[in-house]
N, C-alpha and C positions, 0 to 999 in steps of 0.2 A: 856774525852780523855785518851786513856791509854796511860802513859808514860811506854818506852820503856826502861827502865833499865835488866840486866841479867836478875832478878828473876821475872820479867815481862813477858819476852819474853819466860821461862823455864816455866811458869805458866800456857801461852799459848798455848805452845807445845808438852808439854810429855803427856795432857791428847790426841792429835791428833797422837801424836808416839802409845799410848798404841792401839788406832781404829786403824788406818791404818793399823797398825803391827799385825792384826787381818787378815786384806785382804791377805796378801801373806801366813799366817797360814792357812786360809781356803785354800788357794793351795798348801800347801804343805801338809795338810792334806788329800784332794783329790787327791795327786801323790804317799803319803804312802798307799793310802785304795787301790789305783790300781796296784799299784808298787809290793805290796806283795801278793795280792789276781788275778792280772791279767797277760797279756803276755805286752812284749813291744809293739806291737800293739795296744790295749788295753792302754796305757803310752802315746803312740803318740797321740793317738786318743783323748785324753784329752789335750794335748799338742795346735795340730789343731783348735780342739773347742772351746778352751780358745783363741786362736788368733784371730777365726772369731768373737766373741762375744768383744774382743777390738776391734778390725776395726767397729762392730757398735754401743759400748757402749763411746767408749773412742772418735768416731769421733764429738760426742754429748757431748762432755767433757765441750765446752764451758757451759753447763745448772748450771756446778759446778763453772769452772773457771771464767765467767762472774758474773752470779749471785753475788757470793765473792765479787766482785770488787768492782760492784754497790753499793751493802747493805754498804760495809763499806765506801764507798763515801757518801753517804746519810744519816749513821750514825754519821761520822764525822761532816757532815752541820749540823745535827741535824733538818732534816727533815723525820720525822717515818713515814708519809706518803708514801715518796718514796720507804723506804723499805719494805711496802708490795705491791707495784706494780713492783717493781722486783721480787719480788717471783711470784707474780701472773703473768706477764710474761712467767717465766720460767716455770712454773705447766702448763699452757696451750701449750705451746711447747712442752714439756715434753709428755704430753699424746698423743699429738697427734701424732709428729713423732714415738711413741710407736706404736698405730694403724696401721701405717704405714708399719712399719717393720714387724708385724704378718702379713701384705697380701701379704707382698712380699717375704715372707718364703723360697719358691721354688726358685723364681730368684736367691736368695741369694745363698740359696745351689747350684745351678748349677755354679753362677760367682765360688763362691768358691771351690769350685771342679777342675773349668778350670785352676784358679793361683796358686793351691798350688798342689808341686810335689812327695806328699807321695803315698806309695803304695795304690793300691784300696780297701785292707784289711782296713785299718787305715783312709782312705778316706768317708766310708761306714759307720765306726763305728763314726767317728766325725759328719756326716750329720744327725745320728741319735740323736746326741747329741742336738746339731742347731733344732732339730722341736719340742723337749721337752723343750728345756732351752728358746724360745721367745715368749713363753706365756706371760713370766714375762716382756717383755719390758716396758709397761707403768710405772708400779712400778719402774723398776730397773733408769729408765731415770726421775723420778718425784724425786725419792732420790735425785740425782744429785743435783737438784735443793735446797730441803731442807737441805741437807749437805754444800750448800753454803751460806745457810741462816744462821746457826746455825754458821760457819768460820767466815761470813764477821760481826757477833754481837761478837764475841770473848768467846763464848758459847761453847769452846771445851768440856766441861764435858759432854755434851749434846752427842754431836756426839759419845762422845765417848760409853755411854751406846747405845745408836744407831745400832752402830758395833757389839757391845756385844751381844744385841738382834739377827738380822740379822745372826752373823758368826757361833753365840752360836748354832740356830736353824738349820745352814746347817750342819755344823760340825755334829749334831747328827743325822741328817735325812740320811749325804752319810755313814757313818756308818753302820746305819740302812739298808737303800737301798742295799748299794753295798756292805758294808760286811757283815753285816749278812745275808739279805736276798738275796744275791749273782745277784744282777741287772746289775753288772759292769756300764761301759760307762752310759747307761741311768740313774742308779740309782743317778750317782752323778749330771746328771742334774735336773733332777727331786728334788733334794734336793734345790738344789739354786732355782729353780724356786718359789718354795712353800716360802724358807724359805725371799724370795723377797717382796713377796705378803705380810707376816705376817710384815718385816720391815717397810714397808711403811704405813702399820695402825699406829704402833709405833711410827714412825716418824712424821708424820702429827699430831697426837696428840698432840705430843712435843712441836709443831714449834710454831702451833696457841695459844695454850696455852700463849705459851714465848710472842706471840705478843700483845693479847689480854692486857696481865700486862704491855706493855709498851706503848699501846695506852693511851693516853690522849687529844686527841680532838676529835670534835663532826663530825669527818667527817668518812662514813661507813668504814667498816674496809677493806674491797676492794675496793680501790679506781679508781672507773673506768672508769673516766673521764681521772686521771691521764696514767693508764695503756694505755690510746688509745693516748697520744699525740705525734703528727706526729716528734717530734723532739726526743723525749724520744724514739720514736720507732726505727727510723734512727739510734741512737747512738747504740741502744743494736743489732740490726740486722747487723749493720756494725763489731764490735766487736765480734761476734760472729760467724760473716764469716770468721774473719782473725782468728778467735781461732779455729771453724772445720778446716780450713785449714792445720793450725798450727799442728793439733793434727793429721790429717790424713798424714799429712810429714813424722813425725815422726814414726807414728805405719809402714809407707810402710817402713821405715829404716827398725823398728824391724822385719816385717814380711818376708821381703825379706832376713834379715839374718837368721829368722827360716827357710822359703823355702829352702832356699842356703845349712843349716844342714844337711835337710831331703834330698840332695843329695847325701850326703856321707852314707846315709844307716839307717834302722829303730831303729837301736845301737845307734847313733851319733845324731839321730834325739831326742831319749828318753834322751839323756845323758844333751843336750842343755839345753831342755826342765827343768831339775831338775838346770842347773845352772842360770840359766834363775829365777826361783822363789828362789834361793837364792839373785839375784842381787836385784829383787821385795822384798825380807823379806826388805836387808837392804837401798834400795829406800825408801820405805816409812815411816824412821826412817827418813831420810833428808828431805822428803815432810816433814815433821811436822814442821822444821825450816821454810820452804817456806810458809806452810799458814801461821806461826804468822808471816811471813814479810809483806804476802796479806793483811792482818787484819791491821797492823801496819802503811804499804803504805799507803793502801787505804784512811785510816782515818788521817794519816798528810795531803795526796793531796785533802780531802774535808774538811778542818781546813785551809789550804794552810800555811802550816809551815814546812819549807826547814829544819829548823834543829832538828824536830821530824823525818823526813825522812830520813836526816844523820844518826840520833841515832838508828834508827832502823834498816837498811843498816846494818851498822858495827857491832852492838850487835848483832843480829839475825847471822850474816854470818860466827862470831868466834866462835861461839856454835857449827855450823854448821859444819865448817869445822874439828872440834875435835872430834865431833861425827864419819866423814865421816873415819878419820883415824882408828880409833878404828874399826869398821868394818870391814875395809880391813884387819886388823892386827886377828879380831877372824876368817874370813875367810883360812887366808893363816893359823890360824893354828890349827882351829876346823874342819876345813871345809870337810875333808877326813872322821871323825865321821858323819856328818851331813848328809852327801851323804849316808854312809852305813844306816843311818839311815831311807833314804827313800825307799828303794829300795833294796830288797837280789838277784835282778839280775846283777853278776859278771861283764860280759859284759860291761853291764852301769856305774859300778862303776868304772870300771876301764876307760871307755872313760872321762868319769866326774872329777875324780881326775888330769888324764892328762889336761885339760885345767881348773883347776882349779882358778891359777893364775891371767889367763886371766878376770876370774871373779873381782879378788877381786882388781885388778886394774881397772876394771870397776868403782867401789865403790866411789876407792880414787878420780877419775879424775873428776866425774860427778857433784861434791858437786859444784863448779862456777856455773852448767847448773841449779839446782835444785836453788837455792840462786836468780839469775837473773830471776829466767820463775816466783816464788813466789815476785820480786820487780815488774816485768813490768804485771804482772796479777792485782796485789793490785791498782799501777794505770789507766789499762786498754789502756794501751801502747799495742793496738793488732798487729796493722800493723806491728811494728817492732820484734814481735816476726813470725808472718808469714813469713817474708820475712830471719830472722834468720835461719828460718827451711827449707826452700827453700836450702838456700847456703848450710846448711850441710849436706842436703840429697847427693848434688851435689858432695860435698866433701867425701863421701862415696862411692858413686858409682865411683867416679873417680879413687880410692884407691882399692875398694875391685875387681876387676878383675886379674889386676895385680899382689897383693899380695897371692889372691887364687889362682892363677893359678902359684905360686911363690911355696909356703907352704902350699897349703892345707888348713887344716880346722885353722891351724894358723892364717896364710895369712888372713879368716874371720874374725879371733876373732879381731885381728890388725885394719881390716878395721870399727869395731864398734867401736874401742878404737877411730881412727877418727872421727868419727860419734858426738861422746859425747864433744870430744873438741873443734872441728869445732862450733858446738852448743853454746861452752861456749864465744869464741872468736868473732862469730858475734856480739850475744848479749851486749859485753861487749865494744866493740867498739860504741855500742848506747845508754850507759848507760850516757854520759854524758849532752849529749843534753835533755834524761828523766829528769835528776835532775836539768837543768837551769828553765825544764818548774813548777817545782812544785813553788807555793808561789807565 
């Protein structure tokens, strides 16, 4: 049982800060290769296709978030059987929904075409993007899986060469593709695609490996008796409803305030987009507190010890919240270098510096939402994160008409700044009833 002291919980987490912080590098790496080598259409068009590819990677998010929960519940009972019939669960879901989504390529492109309001320059060039980039679905949704695996055993080292490989391989392929060998748009999908497929050999490798060394009983190593029982299925299918849900709440928040952007024009739309992946850089400096709380939850609530789950709560959330300052603080005063740095079109920079702010308030406010979605994910508390995200979508949209139509692209940023707290506010109103049930 790991006890949850600072250097425990720091132990756990900056090797998941170094991965993570690799995923928004790979995008902002992909917005300098287009930024300098492409037009704003071209910026947008990466902007669009990075959001359709969350709406169906990120609504699959439970394959990461569940999984997590499970393994460290199963690991904390110290029953290692269970934990590889959640992975095995998750792999077999994984692939298939994968399958799924390559035959339904077209549908997708046309819904998305229908909801999102960018010019048809920008529109054209993101659809291109969408039939190169979901080749990789299997891969990219099997990951999912094994990155929960490797979180919910407290294996961050692992993930984090994981990353490495993966970001290492796109990072030099859109290079490749789209700057030197001048592919734009496709080339940077093309890049992820391939460099998906090469992660998930790596990864796989890794996992079974790791399990292999901690099996010790005589029963197969996929347990497939266990993986079919009717009760074990119910709990993961039910949890996993209320986590797609959860996760597709959230993404229509964010997509609907990128739509909303690309109102105010293909400037404002590119401008978003770059503060957008600065908010991602320093997001998933905070995820990394959130999984070692999952890792930490998890395994007090299957040990059933209320005051390891105390300890971890408080320890994990004062790291947390120090880090979230310090971010906001190099935004508001790096942040006008970092922008010129993605991008030598004027235009952009200067719409991106103007709501700059708005960013890095973003940062500070979200560390409560990042802290509680990593407590109630660790105990698989799904319901009440669904129905959190529920209320704050509500809360947004109640806010962002009046305000936008108040202020302008202000009036939006304002209405996300709602968005995040609402979030923080439901959840934390049901934080107490979580902690009566643990022990």
């Amino acid at each position: 049982m790991l006890h949850p002291t600072r250097r425990r919980v720091w132990a756990l987490t900056w090797p998941i800060i170094l991965a993570n912080s690799s995923v928004p590098l790979l995008g902002l790496v992909d917005t300098a290769v287009i930024g300098h080598t492409g037009s704003s259409q071209d910026l947008g068009a990466i902007a669009l296709g990075a959001l359709i590819f969350s709406f169906l990677y990120w609504s699959f998010g439970f394959l990461r978030m569940g999984t997590t929960g499970f393994v460290a519940q199963a690991d904390g009972a110290g029953e290692e059987p269970e934990v590889r019939a959640a992975l095995g669960r998750a792999l077999l879901s994984a692939f298939g929904i994968g399958l799924g989504l390559i035959l339904l390529q077209r549908p997708i492109a046309w819904i998305a075409g229908g909801l999102l309001g960018a010019s048809a320059s920008v529109e054209t060039l993101a659809q291109q993007y969408l039939f190169i980039r979901i080749w990789a679905a299997p891969a990219s949704l099997a990951l999912y899986a094994l990155m929960g695996t490797l979180i919910g055993l407290g294996h961050s080292g692992k993930l984090l060469r994981l990353q490495l490989v993966l970001n290492g391989v796109n990072i030099a392929l859109d290079i490749l593709f789209a700057g030197v060998l001048d592919w734009g748009v496709a080339g940077i999908a093309a890049g992820t695609a391939i460099a998906e497929w090469v992660a998930i050999l790596y990864a796989g490798g890794s996992v079974f490996r790791l399990l292999h060394q901690r099996r010790g009983e005589a029963e197969s190593f996929w347990p497939w008796r266990r993986m079919g029982e009717v009760a074990k299925l119910r709990q993961t299918l039910s949890a996993n409803a209320n986590l797609m849900l959860r996760t597709q709440l959230l993404l229509f928040g964010f997509a609907w305030f990128l739509d909303q952007s690309a109102r105010f024009g293909d400037v404002v739309l590119a401008a978003t987009h770059i503060l957008l992946q600065l908010i991602a850089f320093s997001a998933f400096f905070l995820d990394g507190f959130a999984h070692a709380a999952e890792v930490l939850i998890g395994r007090a609530k299957g040990a059933g010890r209320r005051d390891l789950f105390d300890l971890s709560v408080r320890t994990s959330s004062q790291l947390a919240a120090i880090t979230a300052l310090l971010l906001s603080l190099v935004l508001l005063v790096f942040g006008s270098l970092i922008i010129a740095g993605l991008t030598d079109l004027t235009a952009v920079r200067l719409s991106a510096g103007r709501f700059l702010p708005y960013a890095a308030g973003y940062v500070l406010v979200s560390v409560a939402a990042f802290q509680l979605d990593g407590i109630f994910i660790g105990a698989t508390a799904t319901g009440a994160m669904r129905n959190a995200s529920l209320l704050s979508v509500a809360a947004f949209l109640a806010v962002w008409w009046p305000l936008t139509s108040w202020l302008g692209m202000h009036g939006l940023w304002l209405s996300l700044l709602v968005f995040v707290l609402a979030r923080s506010l439901t959840l934390g109103l049901r934080y107490p009833s979580l902690r009566a049930r643990i022990g």
